[in-house]
C-alpha positions in Angstrom: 37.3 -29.1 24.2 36.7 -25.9 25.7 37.4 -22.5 24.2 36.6 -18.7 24.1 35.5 -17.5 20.8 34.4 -14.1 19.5 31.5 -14.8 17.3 29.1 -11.6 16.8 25.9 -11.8 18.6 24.0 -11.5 15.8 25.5 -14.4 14.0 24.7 -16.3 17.1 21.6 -15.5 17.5 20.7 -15.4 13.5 22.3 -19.6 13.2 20.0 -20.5 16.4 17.0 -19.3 15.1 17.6 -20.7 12.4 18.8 -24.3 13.7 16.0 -24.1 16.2 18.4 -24.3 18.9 18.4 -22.6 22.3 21.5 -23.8 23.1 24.9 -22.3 21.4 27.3 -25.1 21.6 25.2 -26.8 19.8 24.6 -24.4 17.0 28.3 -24.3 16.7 28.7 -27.6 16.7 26.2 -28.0 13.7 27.7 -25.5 11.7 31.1 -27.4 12.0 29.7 -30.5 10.9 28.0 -28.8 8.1 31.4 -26.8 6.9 33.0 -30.4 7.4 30.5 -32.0 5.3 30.5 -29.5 2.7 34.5 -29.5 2.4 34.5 -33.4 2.1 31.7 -33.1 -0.7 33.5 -30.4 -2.5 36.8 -32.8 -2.0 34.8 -35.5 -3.8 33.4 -33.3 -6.8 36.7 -32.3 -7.4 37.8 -35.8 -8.6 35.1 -36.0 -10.8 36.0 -37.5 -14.1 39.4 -38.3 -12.6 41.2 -41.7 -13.6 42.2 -43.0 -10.3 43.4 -46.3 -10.5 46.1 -47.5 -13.0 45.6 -49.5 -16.0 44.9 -53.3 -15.1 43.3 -52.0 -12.0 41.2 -55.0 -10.3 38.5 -54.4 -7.5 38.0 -57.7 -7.5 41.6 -59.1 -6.6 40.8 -55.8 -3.8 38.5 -57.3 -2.2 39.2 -60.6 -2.1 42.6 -59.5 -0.3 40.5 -57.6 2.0 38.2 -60.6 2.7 41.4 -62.6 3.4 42.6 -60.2 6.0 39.2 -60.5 7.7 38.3 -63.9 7.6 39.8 -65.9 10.8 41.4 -68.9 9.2 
């Protein structure tokens, strides 16, 4: 997708130093990644020591209904 952004130059050129990049789409498209990375991390943490299945709950009977919907019978 193409767009204009206003990023400062010396963010710019601070990130692709950094990233050892020369070009800037790619620096930019790194430091997305990373930001989308880091959210779905932080998402994660954040259910740490969470109960999130119910009482009873059985991976087992799971899986085996998702090995049913794969398997051609």
């Amino acid at each position: 997708m193409r767009m204009t952004l206003n990023v400062p130059d010396e963010l710019i050129t601070a990130a692709m130093k950094d990233a050892e990049e020369k070009n800037k789409t790619a620096v930019i498209v790194a430091a997305l990644e990373d930001y989308v990375r880091k959210k779905k991390r932080e998402r994660l943490m954040a259910l740490r020591g969470k109960r999130l299945f119910y009482n009873g709950f059985d991976p087992e009977t799971l899986r085996d209904e998702e090995d049913a919907e794969i398997s051609p019978h």
